[in-house]
N, C-alpha and C positions, 0 to 999 in steps of 0.2 A: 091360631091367629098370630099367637110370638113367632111361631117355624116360619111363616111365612114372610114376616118383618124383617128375623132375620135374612132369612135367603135373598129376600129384595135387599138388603144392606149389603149384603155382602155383594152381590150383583154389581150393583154402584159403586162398590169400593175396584172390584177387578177393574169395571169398566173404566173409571178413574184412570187407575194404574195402567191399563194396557193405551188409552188413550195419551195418559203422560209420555210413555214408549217412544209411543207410535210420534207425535207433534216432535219438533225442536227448531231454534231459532239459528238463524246464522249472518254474525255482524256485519257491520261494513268493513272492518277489517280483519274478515276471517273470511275464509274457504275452507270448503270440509270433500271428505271421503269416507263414504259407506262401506262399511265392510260385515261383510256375511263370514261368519266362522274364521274372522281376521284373515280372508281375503274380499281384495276393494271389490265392489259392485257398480253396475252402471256407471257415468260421467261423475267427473269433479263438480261439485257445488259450487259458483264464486260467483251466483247473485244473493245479494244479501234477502231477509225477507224469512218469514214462516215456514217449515219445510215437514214432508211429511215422512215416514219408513215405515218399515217392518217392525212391529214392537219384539223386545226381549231379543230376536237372533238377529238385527243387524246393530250395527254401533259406527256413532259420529265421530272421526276423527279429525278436530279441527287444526287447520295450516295460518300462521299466521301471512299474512298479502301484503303487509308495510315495508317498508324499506328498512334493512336491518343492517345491524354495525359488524363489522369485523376488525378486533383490532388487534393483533397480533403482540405475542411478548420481543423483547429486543430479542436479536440472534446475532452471533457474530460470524463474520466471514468476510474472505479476504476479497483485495482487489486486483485487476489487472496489474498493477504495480508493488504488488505484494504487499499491501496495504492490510491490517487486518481493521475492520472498523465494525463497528455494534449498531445494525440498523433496527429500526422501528416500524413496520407501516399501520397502516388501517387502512381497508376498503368497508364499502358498500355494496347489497347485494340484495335480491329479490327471489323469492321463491316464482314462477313463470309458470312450472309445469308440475302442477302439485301431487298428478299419481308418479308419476317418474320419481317427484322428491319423496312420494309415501315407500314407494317401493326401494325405494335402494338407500335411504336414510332415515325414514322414519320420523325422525326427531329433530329439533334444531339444536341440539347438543351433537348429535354429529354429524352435523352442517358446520357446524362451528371447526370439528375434527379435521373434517376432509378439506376444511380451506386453511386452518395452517399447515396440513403438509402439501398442498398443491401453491399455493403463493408463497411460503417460505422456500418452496422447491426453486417455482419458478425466479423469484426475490435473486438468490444465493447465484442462479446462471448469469444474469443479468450482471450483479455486482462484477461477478468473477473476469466478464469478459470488456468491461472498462475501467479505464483509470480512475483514482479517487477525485480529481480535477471533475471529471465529466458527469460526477453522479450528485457533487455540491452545486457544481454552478449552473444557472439556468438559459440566461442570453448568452448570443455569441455576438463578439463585437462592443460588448461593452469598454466605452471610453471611461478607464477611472481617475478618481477626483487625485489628484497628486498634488506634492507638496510645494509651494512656489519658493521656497529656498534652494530647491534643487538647483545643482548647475546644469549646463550644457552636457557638462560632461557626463554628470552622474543621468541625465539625461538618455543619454546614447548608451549608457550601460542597463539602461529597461527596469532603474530600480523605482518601484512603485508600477511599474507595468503589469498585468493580469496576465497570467497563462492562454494562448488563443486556447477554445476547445472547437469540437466539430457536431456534438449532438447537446449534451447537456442533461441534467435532473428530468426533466418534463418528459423528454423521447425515450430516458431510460423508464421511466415509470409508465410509458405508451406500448413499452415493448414487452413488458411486467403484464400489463391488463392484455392484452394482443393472447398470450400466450396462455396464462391461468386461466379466459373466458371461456377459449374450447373447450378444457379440459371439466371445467364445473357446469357447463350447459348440459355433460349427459345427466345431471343429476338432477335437473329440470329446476336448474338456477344460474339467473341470469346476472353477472357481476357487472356493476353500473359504475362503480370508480376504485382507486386505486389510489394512496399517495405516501408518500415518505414521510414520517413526522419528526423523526428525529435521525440523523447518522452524526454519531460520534466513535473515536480511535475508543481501539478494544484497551482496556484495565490495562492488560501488558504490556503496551507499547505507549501508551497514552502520557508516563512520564519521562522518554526519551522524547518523545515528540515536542512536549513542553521545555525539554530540554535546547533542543537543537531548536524552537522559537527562538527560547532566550539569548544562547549563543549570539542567532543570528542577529539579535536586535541590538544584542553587548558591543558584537563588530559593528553595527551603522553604528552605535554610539558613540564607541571610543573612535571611529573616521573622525566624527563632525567634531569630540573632543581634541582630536590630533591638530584636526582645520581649525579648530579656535586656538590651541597653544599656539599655531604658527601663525596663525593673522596678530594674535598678542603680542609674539616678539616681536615682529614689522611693525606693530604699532610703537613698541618699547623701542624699541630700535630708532625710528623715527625720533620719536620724543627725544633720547639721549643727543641724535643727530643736529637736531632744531636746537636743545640747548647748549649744546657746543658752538654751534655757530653763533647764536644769540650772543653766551660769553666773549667769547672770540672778537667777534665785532666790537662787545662791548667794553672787550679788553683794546680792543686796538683805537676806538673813539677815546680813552680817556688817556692811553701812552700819547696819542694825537695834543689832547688839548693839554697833556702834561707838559709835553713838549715845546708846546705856542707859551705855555703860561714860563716853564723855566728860559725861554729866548725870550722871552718881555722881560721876564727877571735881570735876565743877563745884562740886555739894554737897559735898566735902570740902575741896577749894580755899576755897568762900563761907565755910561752920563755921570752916575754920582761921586765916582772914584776917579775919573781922569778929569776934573775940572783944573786940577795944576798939580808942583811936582808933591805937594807935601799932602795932597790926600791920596794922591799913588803909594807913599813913602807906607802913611797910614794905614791903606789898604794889604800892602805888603806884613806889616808890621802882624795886622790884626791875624790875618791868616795864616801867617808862622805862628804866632799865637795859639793860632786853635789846633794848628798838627803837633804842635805840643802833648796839649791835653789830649788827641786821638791817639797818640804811638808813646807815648813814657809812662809807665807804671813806676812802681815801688821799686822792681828788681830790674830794670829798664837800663842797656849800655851800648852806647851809641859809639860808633867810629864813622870820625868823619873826617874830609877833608880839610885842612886850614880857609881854602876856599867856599865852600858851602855854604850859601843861604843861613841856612840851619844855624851854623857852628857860628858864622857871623854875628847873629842878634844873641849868643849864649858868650861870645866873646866881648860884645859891649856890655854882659852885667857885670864886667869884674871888677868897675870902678874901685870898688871895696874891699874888692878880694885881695887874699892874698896867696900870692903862685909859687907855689915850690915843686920841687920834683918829687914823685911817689918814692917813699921809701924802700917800697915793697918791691916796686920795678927796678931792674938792672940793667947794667949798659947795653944789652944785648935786647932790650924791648922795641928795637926799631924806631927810636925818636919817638914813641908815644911819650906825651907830658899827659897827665893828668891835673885836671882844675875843681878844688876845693873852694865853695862859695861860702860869705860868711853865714853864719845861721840867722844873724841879728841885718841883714840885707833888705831891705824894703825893696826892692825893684821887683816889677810886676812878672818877671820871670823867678824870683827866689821860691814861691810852691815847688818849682818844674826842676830849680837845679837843687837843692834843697838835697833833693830822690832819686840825683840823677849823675852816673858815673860816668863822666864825656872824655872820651881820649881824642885826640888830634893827631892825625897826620903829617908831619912836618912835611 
């Protein structure tokens, strides 16, 4: 009775096990491929659902059916313009034809394989055969935003103007998918996009480049500093201009009203002074007077005529005086006399003769 218990368990157990085998499921985002002695059997599986085999000699190889990433490490290479630049992409891509992809990749590690050397392949022709201009920029025709300081002139010299191009980023990266999609559809995958994520200049060239930026932005800047020193002097220039004339004027209005004021002087000095002969006399008087005190110092020696003004009013102080001939002069001093005034002389010229050595001309 145990033998027989046993055998039925054990029955149950194989049946079990060959029925585990034989059943297997397959998801909504999986397709599979049967294969007998690891070759495929019958059709691709890619309805989802219950599925049934061959227990123990066939085996389920499942494909995944999502949409899957490719993203490529940077690569560098050059460009039509001998540009060396470091590009990036990443596509998108679908397994399509899953014995095709079983038999000649197997895995999606090299899936992975076959598409960085077939879109880096393709990538690197692409670049090679346009300018760096045409693989940055994307519209053609773009009007750019420029600076409203500009003049006319710098105007007509296209600075802040865009490079025209003729295809642009997008058509390069249409010509990129055009060309890698034949070449991965034998492997029964179908490439759905394609795009640029990054292009940036290779390490080795990357700090001339920032270089000859700088340069070029050192040059606008020292122009527009050259156009400010020179509009600065024309304004300085100005200014000195404008206050020169301003002085000028304002020198010449006040020689003007100096003038009106010294002719009103005059006319009231003339009125005051010629009212009869004794304030003429007066006037005369005062103002010999004062060229006195403007022309005789200390060490001050006048020659003058017997006739002179001058000698006239220095010949009326000598009431007091007393005239002798200079001891010191000889016959031969040409009739110069010299006149000794007394020290103790009150008359309002003794300061002046006092200090003052007067020879006369006979």
């Amino acid at each position: 009775m145990k033998t027989i218990s046993s055998i039925i368990a054990g029955v149950a157990v194989a049946a079990v096990i060959t029925v585990s085998s034989a059943i297997y499921t397959v998801g909504e985002v999986e397709q599979a491929i049967i294969t007998q002695f690891g070759k495929p059997v019958g059709t691709p599986i890619t309805e989802a659902g219950l599925k049934v085999k061959l227990p123990f000699i066939q085996t389920v190889n499942r494909i995944d059916r999502r949409v899957l990433e490719w993203d490529g490490s940077p690569s560098d290479m050059p460009t039509k313009d001998k540009l060396y630049i470091s590009v990036d992409l990443f596509a998108r891509w679908q397994i399509t034809d899953p014995l095709q992809y079983f038999l000649r990749l197997r895995d999606e590690r090299s899936a992975q394989s076959r598409l960085d050397d077939i879109l880096g392949s393709e990538t690197r022709n692409a670049v090679a055969k346009h300018e760096l201009i045409e693989i940055i920029r994307t519209t053609k025709g773009r009007t750019p935003l420029r600076d409203n300081l500009l003049t006319d002139q710098e105007l007509a010299q296209d600075i802040g103007a865009l490079v025209p191009i003729t295809k642009g980023r997008a058509l390069v990266e249409e010509q990129i998918f055009a060309a890698a999609a034949e070449k991965v559809r034998v492997f029964g995958i179908e490439l759905l996009d394609i795009r640029f994520k990054r292009i940036n200049y290779n390490e080795s060239v990357r700090p001339k480049i920032y270089d000859r930026m700088i340069s070029e932005r050192r040059q606008i800047a020292e122009r527009f500093l050259s156009e400010g020193n020179g509009e600065a002097a024309r304004i300085q220039g100005n200014r000195v201009r404008d206050l020169n004339k301003i002085q000028s004027e304002a020198y010449r209005a006040v020689e003007e009203i100096r003038g009106v004021a010294d002719a009103a002087a005059a006319d009231i000095y003339a009125g005051a002074y010629n009212v009869d002969a004794a304030s003429v006399e007066f006037f005369e008087f005062t103002r010999t007077m004062q060229a006195y005190g403007d022309m005789i110092s200390d060490d001050t020696t006048l020659v003058l005529t017997t006739d002179s003004d001058l000698f006239r009013f220095l010949r009326g102080m000598q009431t007091e005086a007393l005239s002798v001939r200079d001891p010191a002069s000889d016959t031969g001093d040409g009739g110069l006399a010299s006149t000794y005034v007394d020290p103790n002389q009150s008359d309002i010229a003794a300061p002046i003769a006092k200090r003052t050595k007067v020879g006369a001309a006979q």
